[in-house]
N, C-alpha and C positions, 0 to 999 in steps of 0.2 A: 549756156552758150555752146554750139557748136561747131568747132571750126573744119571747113573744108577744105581739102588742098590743095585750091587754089589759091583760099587765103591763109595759106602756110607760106605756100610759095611766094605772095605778094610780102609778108613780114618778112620772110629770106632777104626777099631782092631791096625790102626798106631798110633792112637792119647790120644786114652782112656787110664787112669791108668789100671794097670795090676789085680786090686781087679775087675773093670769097668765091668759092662754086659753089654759084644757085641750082638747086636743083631744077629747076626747069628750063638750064641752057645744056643739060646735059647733050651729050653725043648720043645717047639713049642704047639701044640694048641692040642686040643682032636680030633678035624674034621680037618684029613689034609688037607691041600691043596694048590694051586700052591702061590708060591710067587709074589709078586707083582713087575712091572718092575723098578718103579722109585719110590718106598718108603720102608721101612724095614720096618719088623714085629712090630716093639712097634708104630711108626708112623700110622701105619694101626690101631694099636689098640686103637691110643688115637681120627685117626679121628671118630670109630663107636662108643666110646663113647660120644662124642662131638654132634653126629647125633641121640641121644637116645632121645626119648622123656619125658623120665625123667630126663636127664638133661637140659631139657628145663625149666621142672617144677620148677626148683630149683629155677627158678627168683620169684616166687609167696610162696616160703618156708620160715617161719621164720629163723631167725639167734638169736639174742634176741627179735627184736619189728616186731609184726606182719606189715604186708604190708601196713596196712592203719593208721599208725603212721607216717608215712612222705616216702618222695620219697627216700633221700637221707642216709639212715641207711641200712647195708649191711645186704645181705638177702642170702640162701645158693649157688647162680648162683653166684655174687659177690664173696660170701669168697669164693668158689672153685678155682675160676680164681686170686687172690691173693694167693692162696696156691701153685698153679701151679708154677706161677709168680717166687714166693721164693721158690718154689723145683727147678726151672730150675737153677737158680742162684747155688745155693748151688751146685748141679751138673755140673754145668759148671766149677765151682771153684775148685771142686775137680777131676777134671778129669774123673766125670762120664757122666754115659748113660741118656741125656737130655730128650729125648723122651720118656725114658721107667720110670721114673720119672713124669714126664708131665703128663702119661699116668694114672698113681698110684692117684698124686693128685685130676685129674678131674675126678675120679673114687669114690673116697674115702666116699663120702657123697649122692652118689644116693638114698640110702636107707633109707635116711632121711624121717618122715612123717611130716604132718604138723606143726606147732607150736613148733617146734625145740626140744628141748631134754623135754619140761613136754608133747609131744605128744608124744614123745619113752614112757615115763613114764609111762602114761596113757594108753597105746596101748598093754605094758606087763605085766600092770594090768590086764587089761578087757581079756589077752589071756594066764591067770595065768593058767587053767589051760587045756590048749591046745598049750602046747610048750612055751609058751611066746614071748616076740619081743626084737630083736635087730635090729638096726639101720647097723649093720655092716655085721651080716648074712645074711639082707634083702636085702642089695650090692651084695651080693654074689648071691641070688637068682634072682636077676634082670639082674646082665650079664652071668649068666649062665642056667636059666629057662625062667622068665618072663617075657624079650624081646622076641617077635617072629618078627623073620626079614628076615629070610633067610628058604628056603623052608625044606632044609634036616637036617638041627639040631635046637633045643632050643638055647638060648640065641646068647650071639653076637659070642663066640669062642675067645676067647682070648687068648694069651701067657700064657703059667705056671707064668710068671712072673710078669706080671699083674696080675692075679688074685693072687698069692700068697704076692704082695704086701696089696692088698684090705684085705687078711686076715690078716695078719701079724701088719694091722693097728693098732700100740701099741700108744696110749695117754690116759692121763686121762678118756676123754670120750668114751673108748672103749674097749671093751672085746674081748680078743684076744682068739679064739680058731683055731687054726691052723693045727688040728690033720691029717686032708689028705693033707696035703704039707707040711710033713717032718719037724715037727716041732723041731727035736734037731734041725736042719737047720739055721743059722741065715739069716734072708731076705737078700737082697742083701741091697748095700751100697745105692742106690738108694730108695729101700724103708724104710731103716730107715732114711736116709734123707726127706723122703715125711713126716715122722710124725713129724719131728721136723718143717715144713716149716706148716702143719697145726698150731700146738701151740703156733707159731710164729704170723700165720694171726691173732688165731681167741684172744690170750691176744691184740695185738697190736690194730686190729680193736674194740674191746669191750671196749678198755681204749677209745680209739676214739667216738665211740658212745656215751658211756656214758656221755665225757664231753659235746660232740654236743647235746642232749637231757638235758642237766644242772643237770642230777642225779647225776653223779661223783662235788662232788666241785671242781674246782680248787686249792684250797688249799690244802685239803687232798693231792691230786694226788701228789704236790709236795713234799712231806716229803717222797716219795717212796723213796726205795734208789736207785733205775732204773730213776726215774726222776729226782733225782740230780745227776745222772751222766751224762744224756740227756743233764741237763740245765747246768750244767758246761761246755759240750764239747761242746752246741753253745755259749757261752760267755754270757746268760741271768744269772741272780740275783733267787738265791733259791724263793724270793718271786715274780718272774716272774708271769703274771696274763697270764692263758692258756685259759681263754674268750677271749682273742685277736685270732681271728680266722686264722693269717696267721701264729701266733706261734706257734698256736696249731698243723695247716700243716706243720711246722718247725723240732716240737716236734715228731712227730709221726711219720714222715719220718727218723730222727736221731735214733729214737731208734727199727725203720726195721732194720735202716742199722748197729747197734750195734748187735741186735740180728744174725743177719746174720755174721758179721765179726766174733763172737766171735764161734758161730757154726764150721765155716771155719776152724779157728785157730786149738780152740783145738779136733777138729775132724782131722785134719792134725797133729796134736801130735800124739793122741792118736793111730793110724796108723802107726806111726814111732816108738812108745814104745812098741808096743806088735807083729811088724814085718811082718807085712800084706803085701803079696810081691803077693798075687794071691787071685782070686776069693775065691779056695776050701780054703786058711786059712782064709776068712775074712768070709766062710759059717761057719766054724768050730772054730771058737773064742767063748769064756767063756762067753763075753758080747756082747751087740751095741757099734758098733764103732762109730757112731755118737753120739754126746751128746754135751754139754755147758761145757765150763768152770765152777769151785765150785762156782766162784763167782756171775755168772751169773745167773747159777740153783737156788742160794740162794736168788739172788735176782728175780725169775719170781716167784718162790714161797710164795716170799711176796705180788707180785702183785695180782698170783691168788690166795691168800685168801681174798685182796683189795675186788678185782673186786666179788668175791662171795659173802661177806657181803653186799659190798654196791652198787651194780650193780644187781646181779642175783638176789638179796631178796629183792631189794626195792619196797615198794610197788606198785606203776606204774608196774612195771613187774611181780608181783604178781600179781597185781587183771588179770593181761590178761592170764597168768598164769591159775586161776583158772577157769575163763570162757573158756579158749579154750579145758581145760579138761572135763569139765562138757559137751560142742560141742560135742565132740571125746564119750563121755561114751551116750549121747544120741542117734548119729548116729548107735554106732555097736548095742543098745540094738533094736533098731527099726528093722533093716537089720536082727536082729536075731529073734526078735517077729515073725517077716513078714517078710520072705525071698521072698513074692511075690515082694516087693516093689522095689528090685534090675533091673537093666535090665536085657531082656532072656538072655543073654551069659554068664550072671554072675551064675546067676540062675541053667542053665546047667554046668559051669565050677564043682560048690559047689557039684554037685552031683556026680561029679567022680575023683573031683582033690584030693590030699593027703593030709587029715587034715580038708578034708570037711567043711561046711558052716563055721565053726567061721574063719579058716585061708584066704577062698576068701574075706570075711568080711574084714578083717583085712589088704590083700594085696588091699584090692580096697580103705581103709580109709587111710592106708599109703602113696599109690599114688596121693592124693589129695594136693593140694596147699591147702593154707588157704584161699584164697579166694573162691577154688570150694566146700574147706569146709563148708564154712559159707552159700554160696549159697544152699548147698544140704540142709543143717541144716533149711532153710524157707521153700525150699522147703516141708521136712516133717512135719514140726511143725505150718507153718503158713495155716491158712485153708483158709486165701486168697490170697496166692500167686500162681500160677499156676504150677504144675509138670510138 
């Protein structure tokens, strides 16, 4: 059997819930162009991001522990691919559009610079005052500018709806400004599902990390009220020891699959109480239709203030913290001293691109792994290492 996709598109438009974005009602792309025979539009769009060279990079980006902390601690290539993971899920659950979801989450964090959120930090200090930096704008400028892959437009061309997910990316860690894609609008059910299936990775993975690197204690964790719900539902003892490494992969996997059920749940409620019977009422509703249960929201918010005290501040993650910013504030001030030092293409880009030397500056430090970071950093600083 071969299917074509058209008849992809027809089992979408039979099978998806009615709020669901079929891909063949999409808003379609800025650069028309022909469709493809045997895949729909958000499939297309999640394989040219998959094929981006910045999300290759993302295997070499921090998550919290730079790269050369251990093999085995998730770094931004991993949590993408866990976000994905749990956005397909949660899509398939509800009767939405898996791909164009897929699509949203493997997107979401290209724009990441080095050394995870104190390298945004660092990045829209030093470009205070020349626009500043976001990690989420810079998503935006990556598949819509600063991919060049294709001969007659900039970026990759994506669906209005992928990229209007990548804006619409509403979490904690993000700044939502959505003003050219109809921001009374609500994203579709798909990309508010992508943000909850990130917040889902990166508390769950971080609780993870933490215990595996021994910063989180074990015992703390368990007094969460998220961890005794965990450790009641596998049958372990409140003073359960999470050093045991298979309970810990016990633990951790129970409470994906909690956060996810309860997503399901009352995001299936909440779809039922306020009468979402079509796409255009679920663009046109008051609020996000996706969310947690009270109870659940109350309990991540005790997690992530857990995980921010004694995770994000402790000091191991501070001292790297403040060396990799200090990295980051020497490279741009060098590249701006001496814009000889850049290569010729950068060199020329700075002299005609919009926002001039400090913003190629700045797209060229953000495209960096931490490792080509550190590497550039001997480069200019070590007077015996070779350029």
């Amino acid at each position: 059997m071969l299917l074509t996709r058209t008849e992809l598109e027809d089992r979408e438009a039979a099978w998806l819930a009615p709020y669901a974005m079929c891909a063949h009602n999409s808003r379609g792309r800025a650069w028309p162009e022909a469709e493809h025979a045997y895949r729909t539009a958000y499939q297309r769009d999640r394989d040219r991001i998959i094929h981006t060279t910045p999300f290759r990079r993302l295997e070499y980006k921090t998550q919290v522990f730079v790269y050369s902390e251990g093999d085995h601690y998730r770094n931004r290539l991993t949590h993408s691919i866990e976000v994905a993971q749990i956005g397909r899920t949660l899509a398939r659950g509800l009767g939405c559009n898996e791909d164009l979801a897929e699509a949203i989450c493997l997107a979401h964090d290209l724009g990441h610079p080095p050394f995870g959120h104190v390298g945004e930090s660092a990045l829209n200090e030093l470009m205070r005052d020349h626009g500043g930096y976001d990690h989420q704008r810079q998503t935006l400028r990556i598949i819509t500018e600063l991919e060049q892959r294709y001969p007659d437009h900039p970026g990759l061309n994506l669906t209005y709806e992928v990229l209007e997910g990548v804006v619409k990316h509403d979490t904690d860690y993000d700044i939502v400004d959505a003003s050219a894609y109809n921001p009374e609008e609500r994203g579709t059910l798909e990309c508010q599902l992508a943000n909850l299936a990130d917040e889902i990775a990166y508390n769950t993975s971080d609780l993870d990390d933490g215990l595996r690197s021994a910063i989180l204690e074990p015992q703390a964790v368990a007094q969460l009220d998220i961890a005794r719900a965990v450790l009641e539902s596998l049958g372990e003892a409140a003073n359960a020891d999470l050093n045991d490494h298979l309970l810990r992969y016990r633990f951790i996997r129970r409470l994906v699959g909690m956060e996810v059920d309860d997503v399901l749940q009352a995001t299936h409620a909440r779809l039922g109480e306020a009468g979402i019977d079509s796409l255009a009422a679920l663009r046109a509703a008051a609020a996000n239709m996706a969310a947690y249960s009270p109870t659940m929201r109350a309990r991540n918010e005790e997690l992530k203030h857990f995980l921010f005290d004694g995770f994000y501040r402790h000091y191991r993650v501070v001292r790297m913290a403040v060396k990799a910013e200090r990295l980051l504030r020497d490279l741009f001030t060098a590249y701006m001293d001496e814009p000889r030092q850049l290569a010729p293409d950068l060199q020329a880009r700075a002299r005609s691109a919009p926002g001039g030397l400090a913003r190629v500056v700045c797209d060229y430090i953000a495209g960096m792994t931490d490792r080509y970071a550190i590497q550039e950093h001997k480069r200019l600083f070590d007077v015996e290492d070779r350029a």
